[in-house]
C-alpha positions as CSV (number, residue, x, y, z in Angstrom):
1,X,51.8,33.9,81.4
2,X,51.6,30.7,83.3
3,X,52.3,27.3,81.7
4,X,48.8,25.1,81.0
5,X,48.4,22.0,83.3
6,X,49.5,19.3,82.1
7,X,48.1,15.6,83.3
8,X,50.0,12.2,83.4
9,X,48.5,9.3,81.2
10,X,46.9,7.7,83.9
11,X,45.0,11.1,84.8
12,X,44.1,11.3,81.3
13,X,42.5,8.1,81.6
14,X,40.8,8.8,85.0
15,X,39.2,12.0,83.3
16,X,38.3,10.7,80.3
17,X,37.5,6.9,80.2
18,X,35.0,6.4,78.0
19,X,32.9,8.2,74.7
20,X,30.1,9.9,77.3
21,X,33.6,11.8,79.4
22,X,35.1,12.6,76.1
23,X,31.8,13.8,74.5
24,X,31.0,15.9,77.6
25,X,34.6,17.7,77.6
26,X,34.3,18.8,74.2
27,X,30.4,20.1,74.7
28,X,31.5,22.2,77.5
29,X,34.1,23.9,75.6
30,X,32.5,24.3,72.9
31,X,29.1,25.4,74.3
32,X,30.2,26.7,77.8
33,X,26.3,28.4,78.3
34,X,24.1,25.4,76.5
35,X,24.0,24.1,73.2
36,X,23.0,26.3,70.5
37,X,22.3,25.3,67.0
38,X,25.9,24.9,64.5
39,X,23.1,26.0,61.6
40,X,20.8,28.9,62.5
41,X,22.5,30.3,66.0
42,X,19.1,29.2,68.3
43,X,19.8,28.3,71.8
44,X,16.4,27.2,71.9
45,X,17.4,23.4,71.9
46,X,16.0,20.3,73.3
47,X,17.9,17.1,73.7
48,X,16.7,13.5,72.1
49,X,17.7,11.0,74.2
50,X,17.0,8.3,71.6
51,X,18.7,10.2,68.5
52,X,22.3,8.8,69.7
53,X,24.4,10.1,66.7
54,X,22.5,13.6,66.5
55,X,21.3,14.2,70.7
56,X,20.5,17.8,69.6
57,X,17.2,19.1,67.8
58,X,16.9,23.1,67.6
59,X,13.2,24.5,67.8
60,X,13.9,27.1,65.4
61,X,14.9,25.4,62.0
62,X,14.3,22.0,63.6
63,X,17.4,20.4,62.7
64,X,19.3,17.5,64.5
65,X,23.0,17.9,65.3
66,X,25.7,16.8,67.7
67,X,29.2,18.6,69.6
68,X,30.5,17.3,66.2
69,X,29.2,19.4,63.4
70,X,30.6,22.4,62.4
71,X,34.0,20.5,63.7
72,X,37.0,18.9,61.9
73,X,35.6,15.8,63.6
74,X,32.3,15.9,62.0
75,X,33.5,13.3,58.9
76,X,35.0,11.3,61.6
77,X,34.2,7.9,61.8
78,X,36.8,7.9,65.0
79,X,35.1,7.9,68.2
80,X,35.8,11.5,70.2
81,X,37.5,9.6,73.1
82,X,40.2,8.7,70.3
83,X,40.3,11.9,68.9
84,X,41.0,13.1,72.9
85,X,43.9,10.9,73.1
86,X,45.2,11.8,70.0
87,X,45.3,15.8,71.1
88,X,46.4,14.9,74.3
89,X,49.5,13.1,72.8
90,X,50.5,15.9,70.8
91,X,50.2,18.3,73.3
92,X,52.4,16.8,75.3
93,X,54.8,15.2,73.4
94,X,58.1,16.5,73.6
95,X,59.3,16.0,70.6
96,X,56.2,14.8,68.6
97,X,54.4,11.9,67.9
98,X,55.4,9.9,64.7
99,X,52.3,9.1,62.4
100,X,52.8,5.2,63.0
101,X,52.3,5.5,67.0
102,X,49.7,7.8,66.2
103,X,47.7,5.3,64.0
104,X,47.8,2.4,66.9
C-alpha cells in the first residue's frame, strides 16, 4: 500500500485559495459523476446560479441543496475553505493539533 500524497502549506494554499476551490474539491468527491439529490437520489439536477447558499435544485422532488447537506458541515456556519484547512492540518500533523491553534 503506498503512502497518500501529502502537500506543503504553500501547495495547500495554491490549490485551494478561496471558498469556490474549496467548494469544488469537496463536490467532486463527493459527487464524482454529477450532483444528485442528498433527499430523493435524482441526478436529474439543474444548477441556480442566483441561489448562492443552495446552487442545486433537483427536478424530481424539487428541492434546493448544496455539497453541504447530508454532511457534518451542513450546521456549519464556517466557510468550507476553513473546514479544508482544518482537515488538512490534522492530516498532517505529526503529533496533532491542540484545540487552541485549531480555533485561530
Amino acid at each position: 500500500m503506498s503512502k497518500p500524497e501529502t502537500i506543503s502549506f504553500y501547495e495547500f494554499f495554491q490549490r485551494f485559495p478561496d471558498e469556490e476551490a474549496a467548494r469544488l474539491f469537496f463536490e467532486n468527491k463527493r459527487w464524482p459523476n454529477g450532483a444528485e439529490c442528498p433527499h430523493c437520489g435524482s441526478s436529474e439536477v439543474s444548477e441556480c446560479k442566483n441561489h448562492i447558499p443552495m446552487p442545486y435544485r433537483c427536478k424530481s422532488c424539487r428541492k434546493h441543496f448544496s455539497v453541504r447537506v447530508g454532511m457534518v458541515l451542513a450546521e456549519s456556519r464556517l466557510p468550507l475553505h476553513k473546514w479544508l484547512m482544518a482537515i488538512y492540518m490534522m492530516t498532517t500533523a505529526r503529533k496533532g493539533i491542540p484545540s487552541t491553534q485549531m480555533a485561530r
